[in-house]
Wavefront OBJ file of the C-alpha trace (Angstrom):
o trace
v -29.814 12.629 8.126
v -27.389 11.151 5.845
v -27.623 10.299 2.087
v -26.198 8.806 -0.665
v -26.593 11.020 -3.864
v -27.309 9.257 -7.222
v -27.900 11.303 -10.512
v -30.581 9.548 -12.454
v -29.388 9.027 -15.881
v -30.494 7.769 -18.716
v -28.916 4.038 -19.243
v -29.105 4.025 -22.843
v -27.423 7.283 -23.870
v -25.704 8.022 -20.745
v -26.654 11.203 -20.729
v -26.897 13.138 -16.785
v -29.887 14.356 -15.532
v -29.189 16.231 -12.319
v -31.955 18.118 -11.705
v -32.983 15.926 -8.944
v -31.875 13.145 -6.480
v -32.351 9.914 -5.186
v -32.091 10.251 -1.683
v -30.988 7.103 0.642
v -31.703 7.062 4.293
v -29.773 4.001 6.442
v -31.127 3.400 10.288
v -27.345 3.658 10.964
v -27.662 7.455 9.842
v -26.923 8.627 13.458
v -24.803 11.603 14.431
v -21.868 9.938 16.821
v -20.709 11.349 20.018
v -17.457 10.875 19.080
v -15.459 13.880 17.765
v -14.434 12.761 14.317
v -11.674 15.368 12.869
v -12.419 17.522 10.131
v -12.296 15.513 6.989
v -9.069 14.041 5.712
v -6.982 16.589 6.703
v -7.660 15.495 10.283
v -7.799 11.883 11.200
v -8.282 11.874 15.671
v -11.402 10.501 17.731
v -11.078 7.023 17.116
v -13.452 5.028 19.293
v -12.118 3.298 22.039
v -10.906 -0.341 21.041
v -11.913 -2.965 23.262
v -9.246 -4.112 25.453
v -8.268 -7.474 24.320
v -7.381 -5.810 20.864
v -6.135 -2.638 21.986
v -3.565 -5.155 23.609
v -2.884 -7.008 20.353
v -2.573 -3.602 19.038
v 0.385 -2.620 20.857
v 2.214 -5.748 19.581
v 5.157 -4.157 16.954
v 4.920 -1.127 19.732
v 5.457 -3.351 22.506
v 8.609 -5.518 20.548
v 10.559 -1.753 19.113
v 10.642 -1.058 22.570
v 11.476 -4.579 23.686
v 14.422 -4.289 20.984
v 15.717 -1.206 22.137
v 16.363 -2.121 26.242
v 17.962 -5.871 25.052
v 20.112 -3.806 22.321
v 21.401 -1.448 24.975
v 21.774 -4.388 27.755
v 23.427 -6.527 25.335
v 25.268 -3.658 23.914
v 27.178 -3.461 27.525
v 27.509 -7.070 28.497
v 27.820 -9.450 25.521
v 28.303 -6.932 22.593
v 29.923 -9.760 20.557
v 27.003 -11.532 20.590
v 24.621 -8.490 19.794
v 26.808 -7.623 16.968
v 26.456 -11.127 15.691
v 22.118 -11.155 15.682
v 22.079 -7.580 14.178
v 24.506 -8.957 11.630
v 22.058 -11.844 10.658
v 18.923 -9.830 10.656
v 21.008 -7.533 8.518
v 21.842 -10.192 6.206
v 17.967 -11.667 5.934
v 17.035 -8.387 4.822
v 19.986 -7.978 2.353
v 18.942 -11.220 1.045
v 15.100 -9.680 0.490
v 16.834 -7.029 -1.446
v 19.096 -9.667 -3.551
v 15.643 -11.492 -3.895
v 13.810 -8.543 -4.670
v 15.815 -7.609 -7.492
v 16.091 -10.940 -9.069
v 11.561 -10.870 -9.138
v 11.625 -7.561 -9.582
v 14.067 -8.660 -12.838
v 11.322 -11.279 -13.609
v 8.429 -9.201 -13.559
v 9.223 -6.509 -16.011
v 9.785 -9.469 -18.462
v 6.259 -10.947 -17.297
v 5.293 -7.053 -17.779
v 6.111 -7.002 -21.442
v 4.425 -10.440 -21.789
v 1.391 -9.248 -20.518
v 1.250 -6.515 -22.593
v 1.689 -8.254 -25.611
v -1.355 -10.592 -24.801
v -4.633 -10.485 -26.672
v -7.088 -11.161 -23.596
v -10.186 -11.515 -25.759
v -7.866 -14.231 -27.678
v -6.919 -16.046 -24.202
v -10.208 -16.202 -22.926
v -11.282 -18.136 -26.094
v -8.625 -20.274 -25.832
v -9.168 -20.792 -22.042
v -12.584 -21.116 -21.112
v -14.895 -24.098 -19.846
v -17.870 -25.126 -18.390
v -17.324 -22.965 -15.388
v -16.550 -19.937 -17.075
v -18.758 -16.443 -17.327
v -19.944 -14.980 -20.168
v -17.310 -12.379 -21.663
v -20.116 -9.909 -22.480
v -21.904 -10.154 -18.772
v -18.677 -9.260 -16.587
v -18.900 -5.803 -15.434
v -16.954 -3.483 -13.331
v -17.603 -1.633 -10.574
v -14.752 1.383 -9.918
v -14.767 3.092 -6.823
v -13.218 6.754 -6.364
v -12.911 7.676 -2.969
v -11.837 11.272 -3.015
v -11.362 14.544 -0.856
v -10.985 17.795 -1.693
v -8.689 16.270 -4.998
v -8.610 19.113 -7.360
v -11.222 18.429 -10.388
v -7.657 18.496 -13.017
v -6.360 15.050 -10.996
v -10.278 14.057 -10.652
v -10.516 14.567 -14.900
v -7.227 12.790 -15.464
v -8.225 9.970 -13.900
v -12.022 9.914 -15.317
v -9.945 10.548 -18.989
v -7.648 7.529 -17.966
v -10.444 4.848 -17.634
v -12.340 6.017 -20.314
v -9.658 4.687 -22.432
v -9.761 0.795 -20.632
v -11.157 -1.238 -23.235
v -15.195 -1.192 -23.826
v -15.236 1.146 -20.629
v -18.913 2.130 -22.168
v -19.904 -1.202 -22.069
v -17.963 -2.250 -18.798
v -17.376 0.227 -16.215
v -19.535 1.386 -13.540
v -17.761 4.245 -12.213
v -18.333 5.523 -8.548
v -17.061 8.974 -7.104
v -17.166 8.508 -3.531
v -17.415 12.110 -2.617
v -17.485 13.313 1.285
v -19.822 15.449 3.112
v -16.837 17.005 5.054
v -16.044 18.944 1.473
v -18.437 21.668 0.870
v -18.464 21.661 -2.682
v -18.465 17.739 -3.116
v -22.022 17.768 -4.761
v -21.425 20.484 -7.247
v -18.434 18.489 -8.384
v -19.844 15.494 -9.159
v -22.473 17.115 -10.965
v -20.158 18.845 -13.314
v -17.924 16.017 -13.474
v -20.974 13.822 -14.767
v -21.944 16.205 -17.185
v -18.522 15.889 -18.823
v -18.010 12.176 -18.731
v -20.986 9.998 -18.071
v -21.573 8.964 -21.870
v -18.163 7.438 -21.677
v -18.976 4.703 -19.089
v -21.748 2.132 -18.435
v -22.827 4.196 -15.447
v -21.336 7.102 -13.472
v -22.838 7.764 -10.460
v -21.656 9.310 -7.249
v -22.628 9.083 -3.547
v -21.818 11.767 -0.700
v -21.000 10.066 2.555
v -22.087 11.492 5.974
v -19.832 12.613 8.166
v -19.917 11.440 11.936
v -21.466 8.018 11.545
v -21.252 5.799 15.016
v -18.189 3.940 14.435
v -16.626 5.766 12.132
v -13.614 7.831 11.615
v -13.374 10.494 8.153
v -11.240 8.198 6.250
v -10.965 6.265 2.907
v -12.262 3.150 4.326
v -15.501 4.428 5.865
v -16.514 6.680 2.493
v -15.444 3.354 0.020
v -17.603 0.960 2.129
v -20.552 3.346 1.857
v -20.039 3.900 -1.881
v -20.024 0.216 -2.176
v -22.890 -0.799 -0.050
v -25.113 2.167 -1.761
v -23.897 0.659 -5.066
v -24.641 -3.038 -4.642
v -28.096 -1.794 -3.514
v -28.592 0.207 -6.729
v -27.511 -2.639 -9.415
v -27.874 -5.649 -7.708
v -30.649 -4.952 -5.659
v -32.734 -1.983 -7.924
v -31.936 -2.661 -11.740
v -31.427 -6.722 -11.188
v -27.465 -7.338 -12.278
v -26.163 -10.505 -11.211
v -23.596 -9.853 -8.141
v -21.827 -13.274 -9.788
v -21.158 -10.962 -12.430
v -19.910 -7.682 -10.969
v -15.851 -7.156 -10.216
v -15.121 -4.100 -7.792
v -11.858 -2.079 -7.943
v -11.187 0.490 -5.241
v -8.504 2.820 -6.233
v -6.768 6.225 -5.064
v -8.180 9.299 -6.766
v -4.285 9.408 -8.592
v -4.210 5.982 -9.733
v -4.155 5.867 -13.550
v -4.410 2.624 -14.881
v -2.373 0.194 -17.448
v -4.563 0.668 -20.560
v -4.553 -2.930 -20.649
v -5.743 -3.492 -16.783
v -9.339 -3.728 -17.261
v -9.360 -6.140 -20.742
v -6.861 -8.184 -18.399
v -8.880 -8.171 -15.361
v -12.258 -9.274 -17.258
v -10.075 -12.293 -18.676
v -9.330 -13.538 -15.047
v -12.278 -12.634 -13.575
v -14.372 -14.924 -16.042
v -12.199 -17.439 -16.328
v -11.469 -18.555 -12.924
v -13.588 -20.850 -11.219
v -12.517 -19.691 -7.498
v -13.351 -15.785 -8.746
v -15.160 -14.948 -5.613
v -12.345 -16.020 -3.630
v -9.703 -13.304 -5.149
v -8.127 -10.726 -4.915
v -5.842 -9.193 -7.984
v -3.704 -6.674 -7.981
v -1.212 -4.490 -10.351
v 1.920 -3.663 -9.314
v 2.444 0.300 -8.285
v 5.290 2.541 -9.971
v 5.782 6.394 -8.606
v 6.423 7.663 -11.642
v 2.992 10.347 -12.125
v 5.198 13.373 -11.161
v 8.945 11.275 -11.121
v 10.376 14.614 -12.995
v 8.592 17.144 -10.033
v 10.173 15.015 -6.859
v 13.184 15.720 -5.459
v 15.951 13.133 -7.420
v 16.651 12.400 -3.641
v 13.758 10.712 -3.118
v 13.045 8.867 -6.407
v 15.463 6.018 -5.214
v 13.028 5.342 -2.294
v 10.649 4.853 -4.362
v 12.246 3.012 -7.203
v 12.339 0.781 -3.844
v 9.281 0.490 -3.426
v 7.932 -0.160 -6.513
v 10.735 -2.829 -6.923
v 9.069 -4.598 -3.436
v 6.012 -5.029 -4.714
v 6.456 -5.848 -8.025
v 8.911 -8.800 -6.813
v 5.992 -9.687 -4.461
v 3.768 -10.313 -7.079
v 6.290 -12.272 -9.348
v 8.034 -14.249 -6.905
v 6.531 -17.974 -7.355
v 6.835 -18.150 -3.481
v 6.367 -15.161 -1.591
v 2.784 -13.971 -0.535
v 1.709 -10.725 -2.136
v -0.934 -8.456 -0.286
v -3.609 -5.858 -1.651
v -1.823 -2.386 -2.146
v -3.077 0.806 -3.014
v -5.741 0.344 -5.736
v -6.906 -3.481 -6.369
v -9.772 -5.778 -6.981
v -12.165 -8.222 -5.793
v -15.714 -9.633 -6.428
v -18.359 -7.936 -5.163
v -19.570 -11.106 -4.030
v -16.746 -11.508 -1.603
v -16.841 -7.919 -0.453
v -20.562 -8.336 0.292
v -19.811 -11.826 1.825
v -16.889 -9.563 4.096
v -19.209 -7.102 5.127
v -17.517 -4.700 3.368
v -14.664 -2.096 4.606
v -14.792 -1.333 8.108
v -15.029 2.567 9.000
v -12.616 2.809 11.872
v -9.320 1.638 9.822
v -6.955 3.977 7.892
v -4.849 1.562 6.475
v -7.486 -0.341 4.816
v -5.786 -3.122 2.094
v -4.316 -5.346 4.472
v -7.145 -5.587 6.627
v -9.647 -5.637 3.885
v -7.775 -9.001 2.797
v -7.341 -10.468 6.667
v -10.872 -9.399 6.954
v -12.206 -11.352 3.655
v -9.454 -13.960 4.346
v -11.793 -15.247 7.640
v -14.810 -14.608 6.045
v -14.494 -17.524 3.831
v -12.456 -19.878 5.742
v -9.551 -19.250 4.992
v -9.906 -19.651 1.356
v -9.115 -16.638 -0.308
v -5.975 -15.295 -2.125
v -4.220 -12.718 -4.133
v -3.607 -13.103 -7.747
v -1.664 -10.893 -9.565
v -2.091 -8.592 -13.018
v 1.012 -7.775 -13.962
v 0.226 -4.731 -15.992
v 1.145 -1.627 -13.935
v -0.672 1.101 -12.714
v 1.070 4.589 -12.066
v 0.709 6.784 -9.059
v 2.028 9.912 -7.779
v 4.747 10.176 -5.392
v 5.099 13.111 -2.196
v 5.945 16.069 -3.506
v 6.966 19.990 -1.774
v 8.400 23.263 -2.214
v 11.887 22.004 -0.500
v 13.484 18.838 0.046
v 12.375 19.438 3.703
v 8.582 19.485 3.057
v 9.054 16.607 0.397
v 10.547 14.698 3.489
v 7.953 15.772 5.779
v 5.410 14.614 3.380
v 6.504 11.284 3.342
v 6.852 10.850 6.479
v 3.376 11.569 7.062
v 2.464 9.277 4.196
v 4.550 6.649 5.961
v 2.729 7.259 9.234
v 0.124 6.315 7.681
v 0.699 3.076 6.111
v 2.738 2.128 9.511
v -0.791 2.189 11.290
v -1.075 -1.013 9.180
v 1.000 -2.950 11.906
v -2.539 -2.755 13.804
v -3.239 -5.795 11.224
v -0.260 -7.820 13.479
v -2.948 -7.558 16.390
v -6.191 -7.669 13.920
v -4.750 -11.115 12.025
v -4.170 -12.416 15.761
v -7.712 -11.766 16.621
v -8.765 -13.102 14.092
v -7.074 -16.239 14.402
v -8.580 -17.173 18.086
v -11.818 -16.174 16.954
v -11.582 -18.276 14.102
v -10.493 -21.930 15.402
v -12.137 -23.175 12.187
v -10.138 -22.063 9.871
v -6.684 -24.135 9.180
v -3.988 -22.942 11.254
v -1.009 -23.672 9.320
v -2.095 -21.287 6.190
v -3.373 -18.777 8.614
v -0.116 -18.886 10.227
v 1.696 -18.284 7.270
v -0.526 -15.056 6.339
v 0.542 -13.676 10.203
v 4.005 -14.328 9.422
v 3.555 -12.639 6.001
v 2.203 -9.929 7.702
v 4.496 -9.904 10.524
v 7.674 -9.764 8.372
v 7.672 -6.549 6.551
v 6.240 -4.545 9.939
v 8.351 -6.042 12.423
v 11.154 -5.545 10.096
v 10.551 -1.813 9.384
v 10.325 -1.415 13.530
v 12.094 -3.710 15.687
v 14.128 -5.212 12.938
v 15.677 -1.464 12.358
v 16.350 -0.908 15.634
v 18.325 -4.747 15.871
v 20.123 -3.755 13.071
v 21.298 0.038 13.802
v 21.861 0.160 17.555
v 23.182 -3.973 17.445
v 25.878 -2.895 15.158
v 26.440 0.883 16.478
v 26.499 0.564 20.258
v 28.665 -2.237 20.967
v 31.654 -0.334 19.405
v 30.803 3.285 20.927
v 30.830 1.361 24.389
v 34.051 -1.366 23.643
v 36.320 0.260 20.798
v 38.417 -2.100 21.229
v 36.431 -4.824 19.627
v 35.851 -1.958 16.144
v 37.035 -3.516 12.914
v 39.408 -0.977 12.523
v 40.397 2.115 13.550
v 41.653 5.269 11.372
v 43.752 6.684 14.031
v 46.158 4.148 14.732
v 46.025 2.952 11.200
v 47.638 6.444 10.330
v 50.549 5.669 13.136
v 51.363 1.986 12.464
v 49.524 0.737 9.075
v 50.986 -2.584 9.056
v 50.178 -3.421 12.892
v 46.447 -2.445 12.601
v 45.571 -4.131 9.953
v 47.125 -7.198 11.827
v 44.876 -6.290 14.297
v 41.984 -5.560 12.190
v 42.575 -9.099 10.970
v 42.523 -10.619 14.654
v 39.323 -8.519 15.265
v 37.788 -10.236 12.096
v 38.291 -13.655 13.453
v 37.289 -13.024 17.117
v 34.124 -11.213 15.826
v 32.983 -12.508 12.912
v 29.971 -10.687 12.953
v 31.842 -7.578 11.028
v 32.121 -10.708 7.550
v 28.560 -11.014 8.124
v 27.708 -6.848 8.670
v 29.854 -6.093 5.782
v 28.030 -8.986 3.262
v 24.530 -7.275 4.271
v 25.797 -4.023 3.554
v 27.612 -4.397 0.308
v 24.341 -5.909 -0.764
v 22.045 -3.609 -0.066
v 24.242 -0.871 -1.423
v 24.800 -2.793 -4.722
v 20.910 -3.881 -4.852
v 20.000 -0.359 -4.562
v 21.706 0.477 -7.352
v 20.239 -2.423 -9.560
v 16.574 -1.210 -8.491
v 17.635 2.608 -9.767
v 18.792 0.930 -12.673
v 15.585 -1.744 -13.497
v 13.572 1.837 -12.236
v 14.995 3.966 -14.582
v 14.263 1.837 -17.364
v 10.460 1.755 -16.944
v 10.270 5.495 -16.311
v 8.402 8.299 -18.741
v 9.610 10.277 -21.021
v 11.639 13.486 -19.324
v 9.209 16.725 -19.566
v 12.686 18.724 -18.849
v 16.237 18.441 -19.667
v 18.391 17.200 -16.495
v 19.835 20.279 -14.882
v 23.848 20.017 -12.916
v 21.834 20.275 -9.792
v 19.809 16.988 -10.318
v 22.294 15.112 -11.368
v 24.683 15.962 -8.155
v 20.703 15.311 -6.145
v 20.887 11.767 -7.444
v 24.633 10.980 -6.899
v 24.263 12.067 -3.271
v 21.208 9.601 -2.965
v 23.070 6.444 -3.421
v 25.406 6.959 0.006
v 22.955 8.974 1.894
v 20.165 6.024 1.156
v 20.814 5.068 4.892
v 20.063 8.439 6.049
v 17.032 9.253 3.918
v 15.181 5.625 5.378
v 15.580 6.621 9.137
v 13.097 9.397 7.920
v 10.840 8.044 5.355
v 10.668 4.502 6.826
v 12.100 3.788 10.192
v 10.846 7.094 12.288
v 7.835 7.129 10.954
v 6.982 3.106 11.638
v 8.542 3.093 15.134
v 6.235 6.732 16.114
v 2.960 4.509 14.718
v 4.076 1.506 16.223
v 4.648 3.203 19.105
v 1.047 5.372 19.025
v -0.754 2.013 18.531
v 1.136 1.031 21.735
v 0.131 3.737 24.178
v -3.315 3.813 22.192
v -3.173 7.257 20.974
v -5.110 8.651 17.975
v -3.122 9.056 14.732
v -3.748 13.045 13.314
v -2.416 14.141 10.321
v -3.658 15.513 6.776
v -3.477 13.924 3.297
v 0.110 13.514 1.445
v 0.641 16.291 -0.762
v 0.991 14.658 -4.512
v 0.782 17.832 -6.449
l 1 2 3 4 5 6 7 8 9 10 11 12 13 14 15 16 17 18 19 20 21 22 23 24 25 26 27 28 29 30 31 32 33 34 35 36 37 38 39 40 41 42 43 44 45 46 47 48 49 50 51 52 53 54 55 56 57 58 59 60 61 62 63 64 65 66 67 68 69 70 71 72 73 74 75 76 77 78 79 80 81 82 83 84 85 86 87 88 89 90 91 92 93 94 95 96 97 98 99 100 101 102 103 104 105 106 107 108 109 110 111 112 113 114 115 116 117 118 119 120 121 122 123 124 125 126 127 128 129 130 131 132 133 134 135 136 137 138 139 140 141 142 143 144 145 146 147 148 149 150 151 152 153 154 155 156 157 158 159 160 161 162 163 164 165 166 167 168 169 170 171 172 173 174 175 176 177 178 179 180 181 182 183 184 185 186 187 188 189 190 191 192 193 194 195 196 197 198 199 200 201 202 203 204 205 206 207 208 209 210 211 212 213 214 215 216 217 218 219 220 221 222 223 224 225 226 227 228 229 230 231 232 233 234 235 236 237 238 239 240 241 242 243 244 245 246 247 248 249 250 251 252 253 254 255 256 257 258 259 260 261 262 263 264 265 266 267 268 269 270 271 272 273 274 275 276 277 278 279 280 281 282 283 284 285 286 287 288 289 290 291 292 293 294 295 296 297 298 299 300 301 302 303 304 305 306 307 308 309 310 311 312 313 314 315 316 317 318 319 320 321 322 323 324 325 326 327 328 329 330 331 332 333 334 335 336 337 338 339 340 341 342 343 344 345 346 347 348 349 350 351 352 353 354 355 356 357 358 359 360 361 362 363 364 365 366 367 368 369 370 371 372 373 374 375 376 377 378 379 380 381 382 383 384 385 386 387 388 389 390 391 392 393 394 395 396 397 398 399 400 401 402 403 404 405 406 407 408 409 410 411 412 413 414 415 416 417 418 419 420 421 422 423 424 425 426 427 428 429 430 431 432 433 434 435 436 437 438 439 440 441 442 443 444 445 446 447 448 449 450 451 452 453 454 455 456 457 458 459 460 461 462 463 464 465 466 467 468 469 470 471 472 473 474 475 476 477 478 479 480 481 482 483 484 485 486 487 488 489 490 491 492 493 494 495 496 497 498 499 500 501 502 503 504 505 506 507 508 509 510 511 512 513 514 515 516 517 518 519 520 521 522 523 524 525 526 527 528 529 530 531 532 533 534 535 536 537 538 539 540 541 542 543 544 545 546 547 548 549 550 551 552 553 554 555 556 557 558 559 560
């Protein structure tokens, strides 16, 4: 028997009463045969996948590998011609990063717009006919957490009690799991401490070993919310026209701003059940704890999807922590159980739901997160690898969007298409594109030197005559213009995103010691290096698990 654990409280002066519960029983409350792993540190037993998606699965698996064998049999007999795709792949994704930079450039300004803006003020000034009430929107805040120590747990409960009117806004959720021992004893005290500084708090316990189900985020966010629309929609008589749900990570601490900007869009647009908004991320909760190595991958990162979300053309997906109406949700059926990487396919899965109608907006006040942290630079690596694993099991949304697609003749094909190539872009790139890139432009020469650029030996014996024939080389392969474009680009784009990083960071909580700064010089040239192991390796082993269909197990990203 499963249940759903609500405090009763009084509404008025939000003070906890947790002497008793309010217990919830679902028919679906069945212990699985499948062997689900041990809470989050354990993700394995995934039901089997039917076959026709199990196929589509194996998609980005199927192409890496694909890559590879036409690399190494183009690589021996037309490595001219190999050198010359990897060279243009490698200049489409140095012209992401110019691209990037440039959005990335015009969202910090839109940043310091936004935060200027009086949202009560813009509603006023913006509202019609088909606009709600100010005073009736509401949010709903899910916390899916396990095992998160209660000081992160407080530090985020003491960050959105400082949104604007949290008391009269927020709903807060702690979606606690059954697979931590302690989870109910937690909430308790937690709701002791905070519950007069929200709406509501509540929290709900979900089971473990559901039919269906793996012990992820996914699974315990879709129970919170179901339990939750049951409760206020269903048991106190809110309007679910009225009710905006954000999901977030347990370290997410919000914009102070995000909220009061978030009820302004949410009343004002007519197409609200059709959204999704999002913030953009920065890494910067624990920036001065990480390794300096690793702070330009994510000064990356954050640059991506803040350029996503600025860029008047390019189509920005859910990431992290975002928002949408529980009206859509409910319309979507909510998260599905057996999906760890659950943005992407939360969107795709709303996306079909309605016909192809929805989309992301953006609210371009950001939200900060931690970033992987260790003891070493080797465990700080391994940790983000393993956070990388995870996201890569996203490129199951390549098959999922197809599926979706065929089942849904429907909706309008051209738009749809344009989501799968959306999609498509950043995983194939991060797999098969990687491989294109790195063996296209490596194994031709270690198989023909002669057709190298230019070679250090013989320059040191006859300087004059080799770089005649560097010259000829140039001309008879001018893939090596095109290789060397792509990499001065990237190399002078990752610089600019250090730069337009380091200008948004905290305050310092420590002076900057000789060692750090020589940790940060090295990270410029050894940028390469570090993205075979945060990115590439860890994309191509998902991609590659999705292909043979074997279960992804590994524990939660250490972030403190």
């Amino acid at each position: 028997m499963g249940y759903a654990i609500m405090p009763r409280l009084n509404t008025v002066a939000h003070t906890p009463k947790v002497d008793g519960f309010v217990p919830y029983r679902s028919s679906d409350e069945r212990r699985s045969k499948v062997q689900i792993g041990a809470g989050w540190s354990t993700w394995g037993g995934m039901p089997p996948t039917p076959i026709p998606e199990r196929v589509l699965d194996g998609i980005p698996g199927f192409l890496v590998w694909l890559t590879l064998l036409f690399s190494i049999a183009s690589a021996v007999a037309f490595p001219r011609t190999l050198l010359l795709i990897a060279g243009l792949v490698g200049l489409y994704s140095a012209v992401r990063f110019f691209l990037a930079a440039v959005f990335n450039g015009v969202g910090l300004r839109a940043i310091r717009r936004w935060e200027k803006t009086d949202w009560v003020a813009y509603y006023q000034r913006e509202r019609n006919a088909t606009a709600l009430p100010w005073q009736e929107v509401r949010h709903i805040v899910i916390i899916p957490n396990y095992k998160e120590p209660m000081a992160v747990l407080r530090r985020t409960l003491d960050n959105l009690s400082q949104q604007y009117e949290a008391q009269q806004r927020l709903i807060i959720v702690l979606a606690m799991e059954a697979g931590e021992a302690d989870c109910v004893q937690k909430a308790e005290e937690l709701l002791r401490e905070y519950a007069s500084r929200f709406h509501h708090l509540y929290f709900t316990v979900h089971p473990r070993g559901l039919p269906g189900e793996m012990q992820c985020k996914s699974a315990n966010e879709a129970w919170a919310a179901r339990w939750i629309k049951r409760k206020l929609v269903d048991e106190l008589g809110y309007s679910m026209d009225t009710l905006c749900v954000t999901t977030m990570d347990a370290d997410t601490r919000w914009h102070p701003q995000y909220f009061y900007a978030l009820t302004s869009h949410f009343a004002l647009d007519a197409d609200r059940h059709l959204r999704f908004w999002q913030a953009p991320i920065r890494y910067h909760g624990n920036i001065w704890d990480i390794n300096p190595m690793l702070r330009l991958v994510n000064a990356y990162a954050s640059a991506m999807e803040l350029a996503y979300l600025a860029s008047p053309w390019w189509k920005a997906m859910p990431m992290s922590s975002y928002s949408l109406s529980l009206k859509l949700l409910d319309a979507s059926g909510y998260w599905d159980g057996d999906v760890i990487a659950d943005e992407w396919h939360m969107f795709i899965k709303a996306y079909f739901a309605r016909q192809g109608k929805v989309s992301l907006k953006p609210i371009l006040l950001p939200f900060i997160a931690d970033a992987t942290i260790g003891e070493s630079l080797y465990i700080e690596l391994k940790e983000r690898y393993l956070q990388t694993l995870r996201h890569a099991w996203g490129s199951k949304e390549v098959g999922y969007m197809l599926a979706r697609m065929i089942d849904h003749p429907d909706v309008e094909f051209l738009p749809a298409l344009r989501l799968l190539l959306r999609i498509m872009q950043d995983i194939l790139l991060a797999g098969a594109g990687w491989v294109l890139i790195t063996i296209g432009s490596q194994l031709p020469v270690l198989l023909h030197p002669n057709i190298a650029p230019f070679d250090l030996a013989r320059f040191l014996v006859n300087p004059a005559l080799e770089l005649q024939n560097a010259a000829q080389n140039v001309v008879y392969t001018p893939a090596w213009i095109i290789i060397a474009i792509a990499s001065a680009t990237v190399v002078v784009m990752g610089m600019v995103f250090w730069f337009q990083d380091v200008a948004t960071r905290p305050e310092r909580t420590k002076p900057m010691t000789l060692r750090e700064l020589l940790w940060t010089l090295l990270s410029f040239p050894l940028l390469p290096v570090l993205s075979v192991f945060v990115l590439a390796l860890p994309t191509i082993t998902a991609q590659t698990r999705l292909l043979l269909g074997i279960p992804l197990q590994f524990r939660v990203s250490k972030k403190i």
